[in-house]
MMTF fields as JSON, N, C-alpha, C and O atoms, coordinates in Angstrom:
{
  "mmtfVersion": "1.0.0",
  "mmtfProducer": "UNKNOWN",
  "numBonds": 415,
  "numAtoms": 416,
  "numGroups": 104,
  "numChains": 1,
  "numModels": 1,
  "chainsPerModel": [1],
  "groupsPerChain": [104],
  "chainIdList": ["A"],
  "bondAtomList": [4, 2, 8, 6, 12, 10, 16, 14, 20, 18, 24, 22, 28, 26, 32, 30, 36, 34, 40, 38, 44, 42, 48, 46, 52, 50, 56, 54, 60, 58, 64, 62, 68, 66, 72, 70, 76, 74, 80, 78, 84, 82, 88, 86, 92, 90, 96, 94, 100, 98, 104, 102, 108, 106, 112, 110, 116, 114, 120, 118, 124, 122, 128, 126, 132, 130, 136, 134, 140, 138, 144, 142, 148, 146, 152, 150, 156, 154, 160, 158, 164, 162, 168, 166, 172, 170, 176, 174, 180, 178, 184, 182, 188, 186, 192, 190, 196, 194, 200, 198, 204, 202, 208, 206, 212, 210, 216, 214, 220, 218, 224, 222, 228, 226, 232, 230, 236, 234, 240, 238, 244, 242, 248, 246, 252, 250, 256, 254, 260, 258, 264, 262, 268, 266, 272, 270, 276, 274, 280, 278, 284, 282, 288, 286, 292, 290, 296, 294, 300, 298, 304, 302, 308, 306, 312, 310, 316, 314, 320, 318, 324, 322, 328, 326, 332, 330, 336, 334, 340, 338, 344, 342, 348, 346, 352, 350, 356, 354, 360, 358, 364, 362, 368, 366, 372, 370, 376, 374, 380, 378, 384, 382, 388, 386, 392, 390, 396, 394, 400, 398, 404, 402, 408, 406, 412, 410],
  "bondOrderList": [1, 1, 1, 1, 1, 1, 1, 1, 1, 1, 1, 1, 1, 1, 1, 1, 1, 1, 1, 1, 1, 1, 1, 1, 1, 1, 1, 1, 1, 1, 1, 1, 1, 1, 1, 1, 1, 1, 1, 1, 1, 1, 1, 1, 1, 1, 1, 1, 1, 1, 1, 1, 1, 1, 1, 1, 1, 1, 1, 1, 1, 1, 1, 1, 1, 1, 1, 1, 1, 1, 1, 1, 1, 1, 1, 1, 1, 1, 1, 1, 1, 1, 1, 1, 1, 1, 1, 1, 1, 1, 1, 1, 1, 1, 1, 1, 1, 1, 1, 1, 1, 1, 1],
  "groupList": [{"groupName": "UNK", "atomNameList": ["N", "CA", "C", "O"], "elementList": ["N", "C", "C", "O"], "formalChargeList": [0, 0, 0, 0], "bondAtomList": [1, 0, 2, 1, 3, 2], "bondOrderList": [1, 1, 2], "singleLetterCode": "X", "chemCompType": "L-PEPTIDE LINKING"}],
  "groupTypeList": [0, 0, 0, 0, 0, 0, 0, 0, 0, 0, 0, 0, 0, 0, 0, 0, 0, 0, 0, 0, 0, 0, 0, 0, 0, 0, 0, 0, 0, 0, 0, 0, 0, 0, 0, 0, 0, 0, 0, 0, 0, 0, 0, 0, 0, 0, 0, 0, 0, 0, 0, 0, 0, 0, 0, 0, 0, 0, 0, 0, 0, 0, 0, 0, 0, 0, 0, 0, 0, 0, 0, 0, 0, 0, 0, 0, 0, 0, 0, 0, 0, 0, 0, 0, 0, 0, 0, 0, 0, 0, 0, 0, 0, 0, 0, 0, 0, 0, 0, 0, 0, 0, 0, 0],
  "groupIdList": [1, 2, 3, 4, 5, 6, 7, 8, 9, 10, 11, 12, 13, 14, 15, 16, 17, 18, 19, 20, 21, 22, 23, 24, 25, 26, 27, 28, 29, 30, 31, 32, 33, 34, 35, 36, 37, 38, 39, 40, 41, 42, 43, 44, 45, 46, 47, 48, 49, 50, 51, 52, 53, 54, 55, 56, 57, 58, 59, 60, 61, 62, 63, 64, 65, 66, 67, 68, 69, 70, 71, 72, 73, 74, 75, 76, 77, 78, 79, 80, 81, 82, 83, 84, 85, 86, 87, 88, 89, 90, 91, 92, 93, 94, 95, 96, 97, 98, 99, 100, 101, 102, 103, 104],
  "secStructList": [7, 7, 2, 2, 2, 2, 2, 2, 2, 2, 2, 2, 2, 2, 2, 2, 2, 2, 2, 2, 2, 2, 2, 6, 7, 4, 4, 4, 2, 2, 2, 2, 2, 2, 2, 2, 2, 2, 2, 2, 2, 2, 6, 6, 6, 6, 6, 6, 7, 6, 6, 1, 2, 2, 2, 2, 2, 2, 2, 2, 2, 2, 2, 2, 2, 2, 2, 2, 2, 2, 2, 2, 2, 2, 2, 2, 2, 2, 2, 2, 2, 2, 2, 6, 2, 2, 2, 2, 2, 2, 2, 2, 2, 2, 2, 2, 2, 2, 2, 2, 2, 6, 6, 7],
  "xCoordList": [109.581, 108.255, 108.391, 109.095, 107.923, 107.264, 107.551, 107.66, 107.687, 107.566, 106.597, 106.264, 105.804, 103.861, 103.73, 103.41, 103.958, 103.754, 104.008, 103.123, 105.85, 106.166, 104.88, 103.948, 104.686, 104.695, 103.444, 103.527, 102.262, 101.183, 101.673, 101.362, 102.3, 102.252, 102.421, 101.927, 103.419, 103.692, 102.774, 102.577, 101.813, 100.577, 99.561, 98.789, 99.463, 98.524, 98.7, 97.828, 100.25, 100.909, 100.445, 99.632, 100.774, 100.288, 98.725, 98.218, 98.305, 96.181, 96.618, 96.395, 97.081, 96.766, 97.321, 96.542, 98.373, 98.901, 98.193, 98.105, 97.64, 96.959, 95.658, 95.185, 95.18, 93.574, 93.358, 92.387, 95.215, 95.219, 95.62, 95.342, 96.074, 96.523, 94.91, 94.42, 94.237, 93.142, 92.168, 91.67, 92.029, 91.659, 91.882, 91.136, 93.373, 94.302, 94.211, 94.058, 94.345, 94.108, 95.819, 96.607, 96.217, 97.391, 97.843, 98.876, 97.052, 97.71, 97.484, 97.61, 97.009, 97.148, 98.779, 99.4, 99.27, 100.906, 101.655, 102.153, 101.937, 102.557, 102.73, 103.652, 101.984, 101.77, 101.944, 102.662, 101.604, 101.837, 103.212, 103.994, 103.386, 105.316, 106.089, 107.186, 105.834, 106.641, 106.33, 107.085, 105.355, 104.822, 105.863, 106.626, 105.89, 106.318, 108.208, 108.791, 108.842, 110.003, 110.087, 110.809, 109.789, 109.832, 109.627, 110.126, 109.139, 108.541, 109.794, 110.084, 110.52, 111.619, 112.972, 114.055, 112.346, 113.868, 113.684, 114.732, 112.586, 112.315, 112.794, 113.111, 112.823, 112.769, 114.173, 114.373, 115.002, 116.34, 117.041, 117.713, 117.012, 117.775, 117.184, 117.997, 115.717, 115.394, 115.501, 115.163, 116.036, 116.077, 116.18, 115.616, 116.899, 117.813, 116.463, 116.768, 115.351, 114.139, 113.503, 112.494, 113.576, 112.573, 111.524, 111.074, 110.828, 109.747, 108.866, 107.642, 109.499, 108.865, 109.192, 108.844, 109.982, 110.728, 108.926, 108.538, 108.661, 107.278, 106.681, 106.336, 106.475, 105.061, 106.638, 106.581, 107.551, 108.619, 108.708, 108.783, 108.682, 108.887, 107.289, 107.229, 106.265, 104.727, 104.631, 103.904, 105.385, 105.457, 106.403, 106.368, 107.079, 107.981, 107.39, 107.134, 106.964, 106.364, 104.795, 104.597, 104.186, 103.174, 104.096, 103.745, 104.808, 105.431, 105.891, 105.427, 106.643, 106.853, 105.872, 106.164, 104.848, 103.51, 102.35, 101.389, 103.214, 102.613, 103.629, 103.129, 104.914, 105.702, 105.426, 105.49, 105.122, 104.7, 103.403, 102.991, 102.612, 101.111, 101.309, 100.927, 102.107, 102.321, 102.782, 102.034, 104.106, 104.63, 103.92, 103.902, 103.108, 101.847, 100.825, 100.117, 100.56, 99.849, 100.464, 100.002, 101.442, 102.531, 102.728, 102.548, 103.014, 103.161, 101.645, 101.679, 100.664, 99.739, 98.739, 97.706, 99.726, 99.318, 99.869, 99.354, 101.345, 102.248, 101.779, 101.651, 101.36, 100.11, 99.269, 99.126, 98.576, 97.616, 97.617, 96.959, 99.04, 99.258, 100.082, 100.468, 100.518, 100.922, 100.063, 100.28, 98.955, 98.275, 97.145, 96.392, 97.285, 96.379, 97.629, 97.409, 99.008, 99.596, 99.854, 100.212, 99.545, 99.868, 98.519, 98.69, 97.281, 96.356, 96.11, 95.547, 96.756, 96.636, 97.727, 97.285, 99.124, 99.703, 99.175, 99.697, 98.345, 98.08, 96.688, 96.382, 96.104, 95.404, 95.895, 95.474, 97.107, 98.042, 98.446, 98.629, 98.552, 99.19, 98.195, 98.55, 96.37, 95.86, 95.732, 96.134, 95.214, 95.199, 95.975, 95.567, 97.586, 98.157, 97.851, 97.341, 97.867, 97.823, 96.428, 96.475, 95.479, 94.481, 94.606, 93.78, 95.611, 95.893, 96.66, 96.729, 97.632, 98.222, 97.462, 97.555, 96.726, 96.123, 94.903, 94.742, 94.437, 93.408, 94.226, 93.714, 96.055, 96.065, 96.437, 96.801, 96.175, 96.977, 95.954, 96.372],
  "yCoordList": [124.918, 125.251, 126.422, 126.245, 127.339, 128.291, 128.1, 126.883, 128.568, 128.456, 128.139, 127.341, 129.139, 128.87, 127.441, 126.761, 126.858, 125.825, 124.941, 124.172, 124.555, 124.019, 124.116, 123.43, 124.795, 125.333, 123.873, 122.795, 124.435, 123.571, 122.358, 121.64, 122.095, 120.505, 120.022, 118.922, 120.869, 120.233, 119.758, 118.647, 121.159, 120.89, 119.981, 119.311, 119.876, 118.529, 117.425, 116.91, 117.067, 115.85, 115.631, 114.711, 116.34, 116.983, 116.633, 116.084, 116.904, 116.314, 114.989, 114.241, 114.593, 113.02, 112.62, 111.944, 112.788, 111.91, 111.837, 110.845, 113.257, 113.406, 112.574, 111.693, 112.791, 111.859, 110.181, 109.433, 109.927, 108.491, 107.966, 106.89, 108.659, 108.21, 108.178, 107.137, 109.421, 109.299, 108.08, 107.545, 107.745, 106.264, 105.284, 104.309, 105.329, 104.014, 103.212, 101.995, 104.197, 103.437, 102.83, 103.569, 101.378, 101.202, 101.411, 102.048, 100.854, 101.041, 102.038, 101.909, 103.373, 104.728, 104.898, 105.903, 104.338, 105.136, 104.839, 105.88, 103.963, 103.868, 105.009, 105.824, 104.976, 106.073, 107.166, 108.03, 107.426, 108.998, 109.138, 110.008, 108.14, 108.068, 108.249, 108.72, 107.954, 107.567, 109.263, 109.61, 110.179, 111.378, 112.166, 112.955, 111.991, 112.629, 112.615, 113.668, 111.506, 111.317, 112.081, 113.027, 112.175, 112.425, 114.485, 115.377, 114.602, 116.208, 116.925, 118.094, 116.19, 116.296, 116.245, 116.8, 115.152, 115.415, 116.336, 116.712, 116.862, 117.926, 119.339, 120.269, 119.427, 120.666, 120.483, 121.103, 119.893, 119.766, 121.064, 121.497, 121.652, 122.564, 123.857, 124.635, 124.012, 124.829, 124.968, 125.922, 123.782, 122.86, 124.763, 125.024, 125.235, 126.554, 127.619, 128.731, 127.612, 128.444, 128.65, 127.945, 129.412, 129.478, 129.855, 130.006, 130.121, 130.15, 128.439, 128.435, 127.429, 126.15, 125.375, 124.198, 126.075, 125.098, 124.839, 123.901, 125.698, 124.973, 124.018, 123.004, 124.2, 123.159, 122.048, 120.956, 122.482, 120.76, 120.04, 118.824, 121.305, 120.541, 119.698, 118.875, 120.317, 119.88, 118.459, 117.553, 118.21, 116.975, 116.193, 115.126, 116.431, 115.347, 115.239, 114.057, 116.061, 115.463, 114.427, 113.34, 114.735, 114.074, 112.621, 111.478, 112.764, 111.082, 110.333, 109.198, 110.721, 110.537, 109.751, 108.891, 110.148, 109.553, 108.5, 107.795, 108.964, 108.446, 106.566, 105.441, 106.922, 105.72, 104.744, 103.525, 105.806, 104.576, 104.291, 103.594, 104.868, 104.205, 102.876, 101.793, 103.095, 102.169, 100.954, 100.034, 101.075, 99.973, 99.374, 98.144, 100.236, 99.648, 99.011, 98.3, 98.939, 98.39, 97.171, 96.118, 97.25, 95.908, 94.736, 93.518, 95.32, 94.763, 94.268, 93.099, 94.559, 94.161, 92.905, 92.277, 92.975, 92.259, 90.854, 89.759, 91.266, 89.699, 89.112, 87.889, 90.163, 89.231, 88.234, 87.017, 89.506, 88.317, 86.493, 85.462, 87.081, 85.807, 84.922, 83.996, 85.592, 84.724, 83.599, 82.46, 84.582, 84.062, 82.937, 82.204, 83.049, 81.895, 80.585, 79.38, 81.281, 80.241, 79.318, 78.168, 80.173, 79.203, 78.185, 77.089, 78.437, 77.848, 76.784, 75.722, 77.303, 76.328, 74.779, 73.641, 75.23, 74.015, 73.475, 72.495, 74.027, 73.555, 72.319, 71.278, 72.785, 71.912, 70.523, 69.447, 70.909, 69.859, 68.904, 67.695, 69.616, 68.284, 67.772, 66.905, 68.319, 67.222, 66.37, 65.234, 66.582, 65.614, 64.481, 63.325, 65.046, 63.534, 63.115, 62.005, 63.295, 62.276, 61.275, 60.073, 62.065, 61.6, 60.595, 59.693, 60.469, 59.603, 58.842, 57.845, 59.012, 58.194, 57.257, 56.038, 57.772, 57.231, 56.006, 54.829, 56.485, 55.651, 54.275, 53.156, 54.677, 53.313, 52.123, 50.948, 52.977, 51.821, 50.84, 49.867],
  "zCoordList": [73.215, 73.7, 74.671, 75.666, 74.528, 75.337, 76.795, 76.944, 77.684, 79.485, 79.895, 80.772, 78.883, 79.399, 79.227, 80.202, 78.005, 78.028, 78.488, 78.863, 78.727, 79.992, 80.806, 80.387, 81.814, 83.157, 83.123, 83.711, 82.123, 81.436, 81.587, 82.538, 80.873, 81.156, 82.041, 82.286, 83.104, 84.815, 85.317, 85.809, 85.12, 86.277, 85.415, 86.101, 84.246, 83.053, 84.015, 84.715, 83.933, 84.667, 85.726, 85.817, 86.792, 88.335, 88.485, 89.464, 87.747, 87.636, 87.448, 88.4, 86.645, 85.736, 86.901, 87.572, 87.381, 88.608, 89.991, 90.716, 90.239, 91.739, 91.155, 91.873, 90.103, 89.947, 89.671, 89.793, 89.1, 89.212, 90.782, 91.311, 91.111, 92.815, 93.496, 93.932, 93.502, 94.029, 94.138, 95.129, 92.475, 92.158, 92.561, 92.476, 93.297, 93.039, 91.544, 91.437, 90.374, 89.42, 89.04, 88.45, 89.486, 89.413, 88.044, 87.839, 86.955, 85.587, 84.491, 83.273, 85.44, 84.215, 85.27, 84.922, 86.075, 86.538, 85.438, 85.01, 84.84, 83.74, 82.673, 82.698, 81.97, 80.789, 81.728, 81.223, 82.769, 83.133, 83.38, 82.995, 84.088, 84.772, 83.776, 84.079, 82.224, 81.151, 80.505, 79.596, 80.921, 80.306, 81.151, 80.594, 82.265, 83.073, 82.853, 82.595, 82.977, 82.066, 80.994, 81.31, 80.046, 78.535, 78.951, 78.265, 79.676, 79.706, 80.593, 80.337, 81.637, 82.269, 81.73, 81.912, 80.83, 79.683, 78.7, 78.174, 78.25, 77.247, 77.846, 77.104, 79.283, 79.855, 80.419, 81.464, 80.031, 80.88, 80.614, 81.55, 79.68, 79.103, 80.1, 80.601, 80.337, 80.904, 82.707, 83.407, 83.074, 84.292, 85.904, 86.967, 85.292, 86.116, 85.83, 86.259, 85.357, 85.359, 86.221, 86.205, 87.175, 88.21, 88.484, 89.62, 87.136, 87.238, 86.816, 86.678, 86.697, 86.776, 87.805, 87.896, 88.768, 89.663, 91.257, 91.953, 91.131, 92.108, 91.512, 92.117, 90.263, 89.359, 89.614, 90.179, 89.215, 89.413, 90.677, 90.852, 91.818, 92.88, 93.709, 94.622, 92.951, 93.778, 92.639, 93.047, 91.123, 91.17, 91.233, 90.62, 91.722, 92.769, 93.806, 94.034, 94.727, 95.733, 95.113, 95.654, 94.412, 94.448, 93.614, 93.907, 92.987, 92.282, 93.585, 93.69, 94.506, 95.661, 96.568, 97.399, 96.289, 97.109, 96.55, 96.857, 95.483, 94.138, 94.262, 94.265, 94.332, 94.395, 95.952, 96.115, 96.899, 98.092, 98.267, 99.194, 97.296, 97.465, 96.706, 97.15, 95.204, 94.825, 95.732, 96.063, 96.087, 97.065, 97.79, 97.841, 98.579, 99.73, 98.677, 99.389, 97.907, 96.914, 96.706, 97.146, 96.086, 96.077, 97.32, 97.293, 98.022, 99.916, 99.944, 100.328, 99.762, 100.246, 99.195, 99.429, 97.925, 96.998, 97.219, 96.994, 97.842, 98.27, 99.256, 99.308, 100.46, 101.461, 100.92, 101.033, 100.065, 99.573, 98.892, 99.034, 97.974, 97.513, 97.639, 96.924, 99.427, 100.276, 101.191, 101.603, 101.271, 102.223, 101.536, 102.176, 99.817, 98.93, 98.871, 98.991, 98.644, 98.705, 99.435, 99.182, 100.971, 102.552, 102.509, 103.042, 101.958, 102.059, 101.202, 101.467, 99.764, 98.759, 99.463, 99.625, 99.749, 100.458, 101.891, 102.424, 102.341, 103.618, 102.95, 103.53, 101.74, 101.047, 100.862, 101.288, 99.956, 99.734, 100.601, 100.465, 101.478, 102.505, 103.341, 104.141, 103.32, 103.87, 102.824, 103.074, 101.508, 100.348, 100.536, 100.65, 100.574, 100.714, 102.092, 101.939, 102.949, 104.578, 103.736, 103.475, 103.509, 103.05, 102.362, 102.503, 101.478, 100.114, 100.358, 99.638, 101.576, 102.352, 103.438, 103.291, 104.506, 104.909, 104.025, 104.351, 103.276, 101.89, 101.744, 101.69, 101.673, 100.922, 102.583, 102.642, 103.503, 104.229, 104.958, 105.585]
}
């Protein structure tokens, strides 16, 4: 492919990624992360081009930000279903006192 074209797809990627981050749409990262792979390995050969090395380096930084929004996404998901799980057993154990207490 062409350079031009390269160059194109960086920044294709570079949208799809800055507009799914924007979203927080967690599950277009997939398919893009896997676009983004596949276009990095297509261009390996061209890797020493410097004329793609900005569009390479503005998406790394945005995958970068892209990977700790994710995480903070994650972290804040285990809160959550930490904090259903602390409640769901705190359920539990009045049930039994309850069921304990009932039979005595």
């Amino acid at each position: 492919m062409p350079r031009r074209a390269e160059l194109l797809a960086l920044k294709s990627l570079h949208a799809q990624l800055a507009d799914a981050l924007a979203r927080r749409d967690w599950e277009a990262f997939a398919p893009i992360d896997a676009a983004i792979r596949q276009t990095l390995e297509r261009q390996a050969a061209l890797a020493a081009d410097p004329a793609l090395q900005p569009a390479r380096q503005a998406l790394k930084r945005l995958h970068g930000e892209a990977r700790q929004a994710c995480a903070a996404e994650c972290e804040r998901l285990r809160r959550l279903l930490q904090s259903h799980l602390e409640y769901a057993e705190g359920g539990l154990a009045y049930r039994q006192i309850n069921s304990l207490q009932g039979d005595a």
